[in-house]
MARMARKOL-144515 format. One record per residue (C-alpha): residue in three letters; y negated, x negated, z negated. Coordinates in pm, whole numbers, padded with zeros to 5 digits, always signed. Layout:
<rs>
alaYXZ ...
</rs>
This chain:
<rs>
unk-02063-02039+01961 unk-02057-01667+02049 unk-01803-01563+02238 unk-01921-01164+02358 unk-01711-01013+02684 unk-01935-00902+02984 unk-02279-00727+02910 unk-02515-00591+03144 unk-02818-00810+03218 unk-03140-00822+03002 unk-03446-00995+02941 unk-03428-01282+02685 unk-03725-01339+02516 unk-03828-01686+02471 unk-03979-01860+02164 unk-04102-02227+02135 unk-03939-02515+02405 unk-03796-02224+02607 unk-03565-02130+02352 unk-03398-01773+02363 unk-03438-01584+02052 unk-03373-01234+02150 unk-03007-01194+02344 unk-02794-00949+02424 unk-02546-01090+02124 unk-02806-01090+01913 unk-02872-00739+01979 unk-02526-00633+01998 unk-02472-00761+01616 unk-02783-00614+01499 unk-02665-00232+01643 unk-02349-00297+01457 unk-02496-00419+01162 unk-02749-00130+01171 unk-02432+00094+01221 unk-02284-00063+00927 unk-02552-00042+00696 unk-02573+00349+00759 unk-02219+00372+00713 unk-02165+00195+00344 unk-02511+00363+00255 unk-02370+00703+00248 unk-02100+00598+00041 unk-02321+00575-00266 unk-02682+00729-00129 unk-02570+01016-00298 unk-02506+00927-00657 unk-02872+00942-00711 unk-02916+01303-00568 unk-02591+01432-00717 unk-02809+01606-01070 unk-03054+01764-00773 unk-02752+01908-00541 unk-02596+02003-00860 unk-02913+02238-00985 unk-02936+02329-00617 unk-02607+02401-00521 unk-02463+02493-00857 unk-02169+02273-00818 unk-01809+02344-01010 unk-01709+02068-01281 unk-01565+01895-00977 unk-01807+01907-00727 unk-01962+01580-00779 unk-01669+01374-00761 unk-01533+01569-00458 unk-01889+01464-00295 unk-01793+01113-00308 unk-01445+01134-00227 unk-01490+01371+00054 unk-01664+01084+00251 unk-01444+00797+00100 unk-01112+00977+00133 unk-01140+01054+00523 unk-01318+00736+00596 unk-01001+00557+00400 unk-00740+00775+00529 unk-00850+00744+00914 unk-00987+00398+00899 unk-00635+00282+01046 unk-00643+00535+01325 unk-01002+00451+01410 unk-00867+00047+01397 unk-00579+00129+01629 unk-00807+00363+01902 unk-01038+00066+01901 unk-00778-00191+02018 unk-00578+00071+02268 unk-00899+00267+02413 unk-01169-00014+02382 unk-01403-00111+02067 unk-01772+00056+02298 unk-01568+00464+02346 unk-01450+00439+01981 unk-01760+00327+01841 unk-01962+00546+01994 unk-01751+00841+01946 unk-01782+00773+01581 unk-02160+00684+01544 unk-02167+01068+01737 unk-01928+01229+01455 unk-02143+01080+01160 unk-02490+01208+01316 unk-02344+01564+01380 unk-02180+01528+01015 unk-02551+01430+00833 unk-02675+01724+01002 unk-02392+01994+00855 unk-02506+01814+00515 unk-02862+01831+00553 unk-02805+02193+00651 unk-02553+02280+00424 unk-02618+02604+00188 unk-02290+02600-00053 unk-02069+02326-00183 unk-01779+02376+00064 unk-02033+02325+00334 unk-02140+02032+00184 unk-01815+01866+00134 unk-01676+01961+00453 unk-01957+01809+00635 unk-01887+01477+00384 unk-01555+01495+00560 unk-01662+01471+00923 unk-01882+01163+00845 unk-01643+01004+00665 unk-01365+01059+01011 unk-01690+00881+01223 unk-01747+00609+00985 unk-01322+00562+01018 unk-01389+00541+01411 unk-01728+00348+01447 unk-01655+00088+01129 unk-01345-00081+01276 unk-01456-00075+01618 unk-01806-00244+01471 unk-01567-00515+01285 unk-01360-00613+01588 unk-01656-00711+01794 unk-01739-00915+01490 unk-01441-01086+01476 unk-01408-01100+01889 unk-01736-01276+01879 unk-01705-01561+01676 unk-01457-01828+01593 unk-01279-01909+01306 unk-01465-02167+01083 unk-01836-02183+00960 unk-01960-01979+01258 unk-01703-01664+01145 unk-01817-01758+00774 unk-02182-01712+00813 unk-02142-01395+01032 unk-01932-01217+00791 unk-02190-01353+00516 unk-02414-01141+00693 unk-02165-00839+00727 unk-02063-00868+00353 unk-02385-00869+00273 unk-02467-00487+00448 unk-02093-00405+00345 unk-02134-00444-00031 unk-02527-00473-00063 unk-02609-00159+00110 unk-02475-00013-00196 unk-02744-00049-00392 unk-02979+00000-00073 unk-02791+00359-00093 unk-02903+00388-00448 unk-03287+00311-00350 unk-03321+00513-00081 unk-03124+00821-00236 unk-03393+00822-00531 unk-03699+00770-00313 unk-03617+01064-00080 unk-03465+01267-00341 unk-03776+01277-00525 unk-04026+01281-00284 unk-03868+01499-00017 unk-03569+01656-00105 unk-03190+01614-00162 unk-03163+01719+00236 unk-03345+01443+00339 unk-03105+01184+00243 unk-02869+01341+00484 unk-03100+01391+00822 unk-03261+01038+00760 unk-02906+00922+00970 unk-03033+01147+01267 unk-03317+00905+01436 unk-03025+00592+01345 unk-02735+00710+01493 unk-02955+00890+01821 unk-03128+00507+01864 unk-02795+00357+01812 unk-02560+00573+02073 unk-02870+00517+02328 unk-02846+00106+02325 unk-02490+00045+02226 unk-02383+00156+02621 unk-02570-00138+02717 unk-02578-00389+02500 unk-02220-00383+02310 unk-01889-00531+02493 unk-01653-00281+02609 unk-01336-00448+02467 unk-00969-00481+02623 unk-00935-00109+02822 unk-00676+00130+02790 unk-00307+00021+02868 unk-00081+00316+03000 unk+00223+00424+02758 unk+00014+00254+02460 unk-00107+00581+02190 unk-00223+00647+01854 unk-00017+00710+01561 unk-00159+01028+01439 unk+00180+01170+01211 unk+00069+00789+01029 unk-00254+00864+01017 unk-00181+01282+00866 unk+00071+01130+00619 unk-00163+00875+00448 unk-00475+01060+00445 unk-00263+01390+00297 unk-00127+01123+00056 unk-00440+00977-00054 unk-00617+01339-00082 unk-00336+01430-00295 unk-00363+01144-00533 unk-00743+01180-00574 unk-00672+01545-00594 unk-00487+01513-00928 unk-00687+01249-01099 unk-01007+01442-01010 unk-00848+01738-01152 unk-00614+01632-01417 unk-00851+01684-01680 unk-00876+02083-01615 unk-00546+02148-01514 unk-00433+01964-01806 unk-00248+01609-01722 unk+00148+01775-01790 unk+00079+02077-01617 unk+00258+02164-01291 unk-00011+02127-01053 unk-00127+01812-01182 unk+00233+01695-01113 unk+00285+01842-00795 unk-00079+01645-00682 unk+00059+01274-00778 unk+00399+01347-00695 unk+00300+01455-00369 unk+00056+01212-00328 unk+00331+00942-00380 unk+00576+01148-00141 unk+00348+01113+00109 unk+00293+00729+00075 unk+00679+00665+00101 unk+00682+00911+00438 unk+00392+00705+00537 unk+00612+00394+00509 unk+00915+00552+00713 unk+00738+00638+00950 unk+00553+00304+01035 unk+00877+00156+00990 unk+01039+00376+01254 unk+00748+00389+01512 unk+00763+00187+01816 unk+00358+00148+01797 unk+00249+00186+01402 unk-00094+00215+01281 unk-00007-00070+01079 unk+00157-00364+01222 unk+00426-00471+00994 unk+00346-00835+01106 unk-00002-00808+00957 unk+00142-00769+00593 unk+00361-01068+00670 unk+00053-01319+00629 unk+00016-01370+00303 unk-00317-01470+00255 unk-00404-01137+00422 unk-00194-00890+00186 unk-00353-01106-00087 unk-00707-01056+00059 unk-00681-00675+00054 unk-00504-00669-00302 unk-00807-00875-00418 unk-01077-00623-00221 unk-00910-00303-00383 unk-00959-00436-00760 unk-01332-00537-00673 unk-01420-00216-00484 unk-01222-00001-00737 unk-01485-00080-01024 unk-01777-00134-00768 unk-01753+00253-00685 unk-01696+00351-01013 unk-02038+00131-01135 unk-02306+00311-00883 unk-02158+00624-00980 unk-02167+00601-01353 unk-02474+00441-01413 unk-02697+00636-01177 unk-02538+00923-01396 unk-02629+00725-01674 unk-03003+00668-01612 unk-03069+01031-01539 unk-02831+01218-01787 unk-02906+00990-02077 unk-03194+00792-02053 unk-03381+01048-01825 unk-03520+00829-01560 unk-03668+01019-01261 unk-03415+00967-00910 unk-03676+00706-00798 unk-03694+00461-01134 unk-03276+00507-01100 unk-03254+00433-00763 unk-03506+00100-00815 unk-03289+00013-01115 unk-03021-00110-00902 unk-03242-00376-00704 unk-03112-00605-00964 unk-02797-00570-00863 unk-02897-00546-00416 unk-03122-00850-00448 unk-02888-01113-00611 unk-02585-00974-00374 unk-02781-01035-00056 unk-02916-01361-00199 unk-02541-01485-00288 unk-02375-01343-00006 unk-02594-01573+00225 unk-02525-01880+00028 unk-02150-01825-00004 unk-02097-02005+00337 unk-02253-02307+00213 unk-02049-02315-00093 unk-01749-02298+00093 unk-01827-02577+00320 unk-01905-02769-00025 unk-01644-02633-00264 unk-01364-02486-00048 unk-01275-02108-00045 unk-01053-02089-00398 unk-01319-02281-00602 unk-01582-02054-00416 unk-01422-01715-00480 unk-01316-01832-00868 unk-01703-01887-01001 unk-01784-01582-00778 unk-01549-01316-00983 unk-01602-01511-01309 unk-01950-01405-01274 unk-01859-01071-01166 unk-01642-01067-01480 unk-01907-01148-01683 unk-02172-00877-01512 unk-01886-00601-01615 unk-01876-00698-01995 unk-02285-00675-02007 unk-02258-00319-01822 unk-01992-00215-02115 unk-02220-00221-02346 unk-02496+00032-02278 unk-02585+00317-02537 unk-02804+00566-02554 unk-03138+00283-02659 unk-02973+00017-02520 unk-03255-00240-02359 unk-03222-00278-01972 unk-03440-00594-02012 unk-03178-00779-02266 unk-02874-00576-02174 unk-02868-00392-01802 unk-03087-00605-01619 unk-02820-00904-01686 unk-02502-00708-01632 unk-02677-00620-01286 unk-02799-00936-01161 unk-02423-01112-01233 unk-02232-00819-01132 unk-02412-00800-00769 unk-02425-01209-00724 unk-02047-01218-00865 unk-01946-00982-00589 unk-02184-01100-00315 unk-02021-01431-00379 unk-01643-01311-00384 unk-01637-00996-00114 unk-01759-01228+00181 unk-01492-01444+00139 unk-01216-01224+00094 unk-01343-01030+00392 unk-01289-01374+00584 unk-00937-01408+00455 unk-00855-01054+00519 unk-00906-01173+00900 unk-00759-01484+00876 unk-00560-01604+01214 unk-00574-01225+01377 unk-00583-01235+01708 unk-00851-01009+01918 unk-00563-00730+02034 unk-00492-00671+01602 unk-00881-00739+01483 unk-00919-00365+01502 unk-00595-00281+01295 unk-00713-00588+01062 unk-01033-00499+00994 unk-00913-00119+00970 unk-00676-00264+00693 unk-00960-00424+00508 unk-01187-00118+00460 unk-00984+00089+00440 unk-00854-00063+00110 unk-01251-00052+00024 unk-01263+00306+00115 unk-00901+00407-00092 unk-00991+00157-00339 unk-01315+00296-00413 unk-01230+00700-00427 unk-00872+00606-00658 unk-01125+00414-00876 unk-01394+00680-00886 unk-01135+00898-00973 unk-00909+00792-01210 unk-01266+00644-01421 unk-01412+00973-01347 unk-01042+01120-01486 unk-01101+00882-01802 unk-01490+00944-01858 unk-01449+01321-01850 unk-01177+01354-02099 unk-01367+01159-02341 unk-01690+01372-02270 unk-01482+01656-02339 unk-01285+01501-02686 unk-01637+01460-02843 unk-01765+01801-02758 unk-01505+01973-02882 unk-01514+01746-03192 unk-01867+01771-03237 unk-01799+02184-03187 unk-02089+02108-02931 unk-01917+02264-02604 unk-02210+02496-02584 unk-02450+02310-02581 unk-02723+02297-02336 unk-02734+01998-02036 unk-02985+01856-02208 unk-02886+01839-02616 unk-02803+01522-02798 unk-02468+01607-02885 unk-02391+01628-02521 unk-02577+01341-02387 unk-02393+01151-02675 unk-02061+01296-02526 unk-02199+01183-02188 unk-02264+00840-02318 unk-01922+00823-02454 unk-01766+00864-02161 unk-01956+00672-01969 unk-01908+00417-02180 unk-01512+00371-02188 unk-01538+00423-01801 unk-01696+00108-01816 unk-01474-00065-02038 unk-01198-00007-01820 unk-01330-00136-01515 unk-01382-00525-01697 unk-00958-00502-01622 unk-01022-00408-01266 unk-01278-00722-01220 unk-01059-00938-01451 unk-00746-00862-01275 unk-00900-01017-00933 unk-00986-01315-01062 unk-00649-01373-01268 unk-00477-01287-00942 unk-00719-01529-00774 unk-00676-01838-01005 unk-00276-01793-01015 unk-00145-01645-00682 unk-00402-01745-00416 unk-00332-02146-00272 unk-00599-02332-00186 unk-00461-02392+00158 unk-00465-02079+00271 unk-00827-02027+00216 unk-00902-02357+00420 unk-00662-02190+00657 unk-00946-01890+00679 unk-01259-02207+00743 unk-01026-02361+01020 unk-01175-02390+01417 unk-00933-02199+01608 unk-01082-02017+01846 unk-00946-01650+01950 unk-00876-01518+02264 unk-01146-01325+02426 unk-01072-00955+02615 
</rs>
């Protein structure tokens, strides 16, 4: 049953016996899904482009990664602020407010003429997808009861959430190549205009603003500075050389940070993380379990788009149609996970899902330089993407798991954020890993001249590309060890229960 607060009247239209088919819920969840699906998109839409902005842009050593991470590090680090303003100021203002930020950001990176343009226009969509992505979440939650009726709309969220990945990768390559690098950027512009127009009308308001209540912003400063920080010195290691002083000063910083982050929620009268969140299990296991998946999920767009261009020389398009294997079996699982739930239970459920996963991972270690995509990719795709469209819907549902409506923002805040931080600490510290093995065989191949496009140095490439994914099998592994051992079978049923929450 959907449970939506007050919404203005409008026209149902009517199918067979009288039946309503178009509602305002129905078009409330598709603006937020539609919201959604721009948001994850531009996580990894521009791993496909990243060779043309390079040639364009003539981006430093560390310009690619900082592409990325500009997005995923502000959309992380603000994620719990934009959780927190949803619940205090109302999930419509919020969202809107950050559907308005990401528009005005694709245009500074449509526009932009120099890499510091670029990334600082990264930046300002990532701090509206941290506004408009919790706000988008808590109407989800707000709308639905727990049980099958939560289950099947998160299907559908997990599904945009971790299959709009590989949407990103499509639609980067098409545009790249047959428009331009720009394009991937202003094709948010018609969304997020069509979006603010109809979400006034058709999306609840939420619970409005309670005198004396306010955001924690020093929170907010200290664990995006502390995050930045982190990423900062894995990004950069390599270069500044992994003993040196600055490299120190990043991660010991970065960790500084964290533990002022944790006074200060500890001290605040209203935190941006509400200590009695991480006292339900099931929900600190949830968002362990999302940070290990998301960790190697980043890391895989971005090293095998590089891989298809930089070593087997497919054109941005073939790349970006590559990863359908991988899109097509998520959406496909994601949908049925609901039903396997309802058949299995959630722990059975989420154990087959990461074994596959698992399995995907060791396929994708193996690529080389001839290595078939038929006999070798093609598989590692297909499990990889139904693996994870199996496991992330049902750790999104835990991750929610007896919230009530006032902490859904703050709850679903908590849960992607840990898929933005998890994804940037991933990218980096594999990006960290795959560059210093790039750089060991150059130098031992006395090939660190050589030209972008010589065999020694797409060998190099491969190398590194190679270990990167070797060491994300540990990352996929580690969720389902953590899965099988720590997480009780009770506490998933706990997630498929029928209580019903309270409604603003």
């Amino acid at each position: 049953m959907v449970m939506l607060g007050a919404v203005k009247p409008v026209r149902r239209f009517r199918g067979g016996e009288g039946r309503a088919f178009i509602t305002p819920a129905a078009i409330s969840i598709a603006l937020i899904c539609s919201a959604q699906l721009m948001i994850v998109i531009d996580g990894t839409i521009v791993n496909v482009a990243i060779p043309s902005i390079a040639g364009h842009l003539r981006l430093s050593a560390s310009g690619p990664a900082w592409i990325v991470n500009a997005y995923t590090l502000v959309f992380g680090g603000c994620l719990m602020l934009g959780g927190r303003a949803a619940d205090l100021l109302g999930r419509l203002p919020v969202f809107c407010a950050g559907i308005a930020l990401f528009t005005a950001g694709s245009v500074a990176c449509g526009l932009a003429g120099a890499e510091p343009q670029l990334i600082v226009g990264r930046a300002v969509q990532g701090l509206g997808a941290a506004l408009a992505s919790p706000a988008a979440l808590a109407v989800m939650t707000a709308s639905y009861a727990e049980g099958p009726e939560r289950n099947r709309a998160f299907a559908v969220w997990g599904a945009i959430s971790g299959g709009a990945g590989a949407v990103g990768m499509i639609v980067g390559g098409v545009l790249t190549q047959s428009l331009s690098w720009r394009w991937i950027f202003f094709v948010n512009v018609p969304v997020g205009i069509a979006v603010l127009c109809l979400a006034g009308r058709f999306i609840p308001h939420g619970r409005e603003y309670a005198p004396g209540q306010r955001v924690d912003v020093a929170g907010c400063v200290a664990i995006t500075s502390s995050l930045a920080a982190i990423v900062l010195g894995l990004v950069n290691g390599g270069d500044w050389g992994w003993r040196s002083a600055r490299t120190g000063a990043a991660l010991g910083g970065g960790v500084l940070l964290l533990a002022l982050f944790a006074v200060i929620e500890a001290r605040s009268t209203q935190p941006l993380i509400d200590l009695a969140l991480l006292r339900r299990r099931v929900v600190v296991m949830a968002n362990v379990l999302m940070f290990f998946l998301i960790s190697g999920l980043f890391a895989a767009f971005f090293f095998l788009s590089q891989y298809f261009q930089n070593v087997r020389h497919a054109s941005p398009v073939l790349t970006g149609l590559a990863f359908l294997a991988m899109a097509l079996p998520f959406a496909v699982s994601s949908q049925l996970t609901p039903r396997l739930q309802d058949r299995w239970g959630g722990k059975p459920t989420l154990l087959a899902a990461l074994g596959t996963a698992t399995a995907g991972v060791l396929f994708l270690a193996a690529i080389g330089t001839s290595t078939s995509y038929w006999a070798v990719i093609l598989p590692g795709l297909v499990l990889y993407g139904s693996g994870l469209g199996g496991a992330i819907p049902v750790v999104t549902v835990a991750s929610q798991s007896g919230v009530s409506e006032h902490a859904a923002g703050v709850a679903g805040g908590l849960i992607t954020t840990v898929q933005q931080v998890g994804g940037a600490i991933g990218l980096a510290a594999l990006s960290a890993l795959s560059t210093a093995v790039t750089q060991g065989r150059l130098a031992s191949s006395q090939a660190a001249t050589a030209g972008p496009g010589s065999a020694a140095r797409a060998a190099a490439l491969l190398a590194g590309y190679h270990w990167a994914f070797l060491a994300d099998v540990p990352l996929t592994a580690a969720a389902l060890l953590l899965s099988a051992v720590a997480l009780r079978p009770q506490e998933l049923r706990a997630a498929e229960g029928a209580v019903r929450l309270p409604v603003a």
